[in-house]
N, C-alpha and C positions, 0 to 999 in steps of 0.2 A: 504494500500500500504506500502512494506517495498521497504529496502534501497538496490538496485541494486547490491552495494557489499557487505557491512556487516551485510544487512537484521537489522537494526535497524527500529522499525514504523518510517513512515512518517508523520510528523503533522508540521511543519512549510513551508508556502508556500510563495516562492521568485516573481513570478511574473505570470501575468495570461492575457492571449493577446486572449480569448474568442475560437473562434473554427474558423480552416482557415481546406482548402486544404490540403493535402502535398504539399510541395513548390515546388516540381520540378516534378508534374503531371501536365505537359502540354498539353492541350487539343488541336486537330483536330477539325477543322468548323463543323464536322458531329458530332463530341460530345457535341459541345457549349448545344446542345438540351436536351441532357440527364444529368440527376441527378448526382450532384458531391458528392462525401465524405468527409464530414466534417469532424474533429476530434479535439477533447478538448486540448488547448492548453496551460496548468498549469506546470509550475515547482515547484519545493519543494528544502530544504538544507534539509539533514542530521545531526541531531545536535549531531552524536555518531563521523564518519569520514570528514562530511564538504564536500561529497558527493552532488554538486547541480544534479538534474537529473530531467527529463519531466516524466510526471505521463502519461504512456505505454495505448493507444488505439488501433495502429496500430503497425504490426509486421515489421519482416526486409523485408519480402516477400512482403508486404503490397506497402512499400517504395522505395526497391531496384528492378522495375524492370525489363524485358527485355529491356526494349525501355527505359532505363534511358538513360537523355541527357545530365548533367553533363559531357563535355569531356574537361580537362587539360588544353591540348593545346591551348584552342584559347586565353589565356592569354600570351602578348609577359613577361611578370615580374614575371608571375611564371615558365616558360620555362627557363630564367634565373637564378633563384634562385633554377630550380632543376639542371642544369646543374656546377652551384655552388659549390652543394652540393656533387654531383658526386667527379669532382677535389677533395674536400676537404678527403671528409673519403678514396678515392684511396691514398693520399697524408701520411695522419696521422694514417691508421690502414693497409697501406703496402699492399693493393687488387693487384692481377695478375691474370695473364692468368685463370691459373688453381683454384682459387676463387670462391665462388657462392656468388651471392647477390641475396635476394629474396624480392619481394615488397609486402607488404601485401595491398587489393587496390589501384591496378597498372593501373586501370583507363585505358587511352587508351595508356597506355605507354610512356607518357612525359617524366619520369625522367627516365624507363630501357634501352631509345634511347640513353641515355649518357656513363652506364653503357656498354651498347654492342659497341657502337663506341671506347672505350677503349680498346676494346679484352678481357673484363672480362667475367665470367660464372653468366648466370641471368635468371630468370622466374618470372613471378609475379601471385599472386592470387588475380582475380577480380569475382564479384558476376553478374555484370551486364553484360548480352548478345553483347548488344552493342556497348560498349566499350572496351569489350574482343575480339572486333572482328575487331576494330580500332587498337590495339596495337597488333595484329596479323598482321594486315598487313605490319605492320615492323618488320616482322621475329621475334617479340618477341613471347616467349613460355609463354602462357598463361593458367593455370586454373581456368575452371571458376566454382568455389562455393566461402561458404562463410567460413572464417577462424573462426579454434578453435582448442581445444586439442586435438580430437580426428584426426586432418590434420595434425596439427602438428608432433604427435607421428606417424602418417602413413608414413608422408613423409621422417621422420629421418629414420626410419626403412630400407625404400627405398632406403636410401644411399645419400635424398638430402636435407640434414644437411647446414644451411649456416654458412660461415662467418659473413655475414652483412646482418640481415634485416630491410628493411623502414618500416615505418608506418607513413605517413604524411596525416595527417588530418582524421586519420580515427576510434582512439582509442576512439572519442565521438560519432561515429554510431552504436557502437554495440552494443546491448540488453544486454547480459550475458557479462561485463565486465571481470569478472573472467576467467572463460573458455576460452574468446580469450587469455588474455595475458600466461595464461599457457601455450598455444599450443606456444607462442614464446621459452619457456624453453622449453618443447620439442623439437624444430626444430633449435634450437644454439646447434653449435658445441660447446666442451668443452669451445674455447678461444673465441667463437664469441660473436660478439657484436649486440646489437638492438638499432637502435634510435626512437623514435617516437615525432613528432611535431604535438602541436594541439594548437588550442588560450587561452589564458591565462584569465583564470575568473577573474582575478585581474583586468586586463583590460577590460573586457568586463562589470562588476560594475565599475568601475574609468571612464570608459568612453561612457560612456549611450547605450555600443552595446547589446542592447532587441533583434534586428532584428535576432541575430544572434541563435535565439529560433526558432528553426523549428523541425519538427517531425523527422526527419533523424539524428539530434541531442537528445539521447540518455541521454547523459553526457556533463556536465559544468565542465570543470578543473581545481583546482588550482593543484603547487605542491607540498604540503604537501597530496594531498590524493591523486595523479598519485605515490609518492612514498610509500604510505602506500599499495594500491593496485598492485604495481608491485613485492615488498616484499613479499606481502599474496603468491603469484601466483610463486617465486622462481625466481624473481629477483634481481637484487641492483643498483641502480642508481649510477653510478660512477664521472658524469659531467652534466652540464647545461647550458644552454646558451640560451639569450632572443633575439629575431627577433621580426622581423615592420611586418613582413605580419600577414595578417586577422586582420590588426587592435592591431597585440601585441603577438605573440604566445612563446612558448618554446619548446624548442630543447632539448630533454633527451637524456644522452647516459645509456643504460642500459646494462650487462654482469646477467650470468647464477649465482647463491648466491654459488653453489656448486664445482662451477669451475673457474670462472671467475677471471685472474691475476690480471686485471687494476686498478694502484690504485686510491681514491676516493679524488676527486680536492674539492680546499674547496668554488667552487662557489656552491655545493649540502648543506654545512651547512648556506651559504648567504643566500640562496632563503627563507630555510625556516623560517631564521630571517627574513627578507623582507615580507612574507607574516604575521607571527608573528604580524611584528612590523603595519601593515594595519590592524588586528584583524579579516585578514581571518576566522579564527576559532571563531567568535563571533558574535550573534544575528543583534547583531546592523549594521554588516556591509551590510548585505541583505535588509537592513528597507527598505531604502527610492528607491528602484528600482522600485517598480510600479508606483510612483509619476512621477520620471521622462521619464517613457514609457508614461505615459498618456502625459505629456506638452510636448513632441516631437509630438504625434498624433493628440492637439490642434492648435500646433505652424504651421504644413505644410497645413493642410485643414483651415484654416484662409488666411492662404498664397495662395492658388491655390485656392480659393472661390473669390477672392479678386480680383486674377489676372485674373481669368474669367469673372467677374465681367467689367473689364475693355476690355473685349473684345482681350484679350492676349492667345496666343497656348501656348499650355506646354505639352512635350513628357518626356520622361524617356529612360535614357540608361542603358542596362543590365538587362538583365533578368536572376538573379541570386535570389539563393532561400532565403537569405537575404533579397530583394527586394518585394517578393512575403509575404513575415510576415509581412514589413512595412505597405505595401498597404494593405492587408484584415485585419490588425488592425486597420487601421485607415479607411474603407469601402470606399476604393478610387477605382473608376471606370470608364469606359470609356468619362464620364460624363467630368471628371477634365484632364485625362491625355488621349489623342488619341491615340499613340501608344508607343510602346518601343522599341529603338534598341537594336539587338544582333549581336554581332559578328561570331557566330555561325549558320553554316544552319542548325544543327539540331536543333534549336530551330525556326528557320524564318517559316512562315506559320503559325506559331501557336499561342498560346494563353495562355495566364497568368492562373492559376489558381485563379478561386474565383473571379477575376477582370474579366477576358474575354479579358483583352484588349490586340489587334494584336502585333504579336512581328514580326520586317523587317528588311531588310537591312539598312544599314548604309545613303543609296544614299537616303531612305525616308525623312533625317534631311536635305540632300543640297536639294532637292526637295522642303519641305514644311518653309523652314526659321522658325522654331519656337522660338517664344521669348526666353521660359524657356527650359533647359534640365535638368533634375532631376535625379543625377548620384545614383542609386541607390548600385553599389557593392563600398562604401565609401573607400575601402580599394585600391582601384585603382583608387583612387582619380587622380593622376599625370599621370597615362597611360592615360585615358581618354580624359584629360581637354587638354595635347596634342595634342592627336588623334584628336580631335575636335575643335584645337585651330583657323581654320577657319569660326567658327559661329559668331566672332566678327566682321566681317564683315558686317555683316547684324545687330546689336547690338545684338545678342544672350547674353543669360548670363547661367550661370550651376548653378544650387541648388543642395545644402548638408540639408541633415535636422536631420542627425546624426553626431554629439554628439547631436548639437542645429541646429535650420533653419540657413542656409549660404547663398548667395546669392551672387555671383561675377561673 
């Protein structure tokens, strides 16, 4: 196996969480019966770019598909923070009327609903059926494949060149690294700008997020090799900026290398002191991650063996694909946890991958009073524990078991 981007061999490996599902192959009661797909769940570092990335089983087709349930919206903290987002780059990079902004998986259309309520020009590129067909239904224009060069170049050709396009959370699902971010230089106008937000590997080693290892995750980011690879590919990072969501992520502002006016803030030479100065770029800093995936996956089935033990219910909220790597790493089944709420009907009805276990409505936790709720998307830590802050009534309590077991 070489290196996704610079094709350096692969031989140091970062973490290894055995063989799960894809996390977000939710199963139908008629499938419970039929055979699931496994696949090898290993990462590797890079020691040429520092390039972390999953050793490739399953394709993008494999992952992304028709009936993907992943949709946006049913988060009220990320609907916030893309509406945010809107305000801000209309505010600081001057978007109007006659503007295009393009999303590169545009999902069901969360963040282009802000975009269009502004009277700006907008289209997004999603891969998935189902959620190209959600953000249709709000007059948003959607195509649906998957982004790279060769869309890019077609689309400029076309005439639809952006100002501004997103990528938020999407530059670690792609296969061919390279080839997507080209197709972004491709399809910037001379002065447009790209941002892309994804989690920050700095955080995700600093703070024990393993979960966040799932097969639709491609690529682990830091950004000293988000800007070595947006350079290869004919870009230049101009600004940067660190956000809480997923646990820790960053905000790149990126311009075309061959045209782009903007000049370059000196939060881009901070970062990559700051990663410098943690020894991103150094063996040591990968050691000890399997260590501490394993004593999270000790720490919660001692905890939930215990509180069974005692004759205690304990459910799980969120069926998010983070959730799904926690539980098949650590071979948690219906056995320990009964069901799991989702806020989502596309996901109600159904069933975990590799667990099995039923995913419902919400009204299942005021129904059955269960002692423990085991908040499984950690990153919505506070939506949640809100949402839910009537389980104290009944003495409920909510379990964290990422970074360490919590229990409040």
């Amino acid at each position: 196996m070489t290196c996704r981007h610079c094709g350096t061999p692969l031989k140091s490996a970062f973490l290894d969480l055995g063989s799960a599902p894809p996390s977000n192959a939710y199963l139908s009661e008629m499938q419970l019966a039929a055979t699931e797909k496994y696949y090898p769940l290993r990462l590797f570092v890079c020691g040429n770019c520092w390039l972390v990335q999953s050793e490739d089983y399953a394709t993008r087709e494999d992952l992304f598909t028709q009936s993907y349930a992943y949709f946006s919206s049913f988060s009220n903290s990320w609907l916030a923070h893309a509406r945010r987002y809107v305000s801000e780059m209309i505010s600081r990079f001057g978007l109007v009327a006659d503007s295009t902004v393009v999303e590169i998986a545009a999902n069901d259309g969360y963040l282009l609903q802000y975009v269009q309520q502004n009277g700006i020009g907008c289209y997004g590129i999603e891969p998935t059926q189902s959620t190209a067909e959600a953000a249709r239904s709000r007059g948003i224009e959607i195509l649906c494949d998957f982004f790279g060069s060769v869309m890019g170049r077609t689309l400029s050709l076309q005439g639809r060149s952006a100002d501004l396009i997103v990528a938020n959370n999407v530059l670690a699902h792609v296969q061919d690294i390279n080839d997507f971010v080209a197709g972004f230089t491709y399809l910037l106008k001379p002065n447009g700008i790209a941002t892309f937000e994804f989690p920050h590997l700095l955080q995700m080693v600093k703070n024990n997020q393993f979960d966040t290892a799932y097969h639709e995750h491609y690529s682990y980011l830091s950004f000293m090799t988000v800007n070595r690879i947006l350079n290869k590919n004919g870009l230049i990072i101009f600004d940067v900026q660190e956000l809480q969501t997923h646990g820790g992520s960053l905000r790149v502002f990126a311009q075309r290398k061959d045209t782009g006016k903007q000049v370059v803030f000196p939060s881009v030479a901070y970062m990559i002191n700051k990663e410098c100065r943690e020894g991103i770029a150094t063996d040591s800093f990968y050691a000890d991650f399997q260590f501490h995936a394993e004593k999270v996956k000790n720490e919660l089935l001692s905890f939930l063996r215990d509180a069974k033990s005692h004759g205690k219910t304990i459910c799980a909220y969120g069926a998010a694909a983070k959730g799904n790597t926690l539980l098949n790493f650590c071979n948690i089944r219906k056995d320990l946890i009964e069901f799991v709420v989702d806020a989502s009907p596309h996901k109600q009805g159904k069933f975990l991958p590799g667990s099995h276990i039923p995913i419902v409505a919400e009204e299942k936790i005021k129904e059955e009073k269960p002692d423990y709720i085991l908040i499984l998307p950690w990153n919505l830590k506070e939506e949640i524990t809100a949402q839910l802050a009537y389980v104290r009534k009944w003495g409920g309590l909510h379990v964290l078991a990422i970074p360490d077991l919590q229990i409040f």
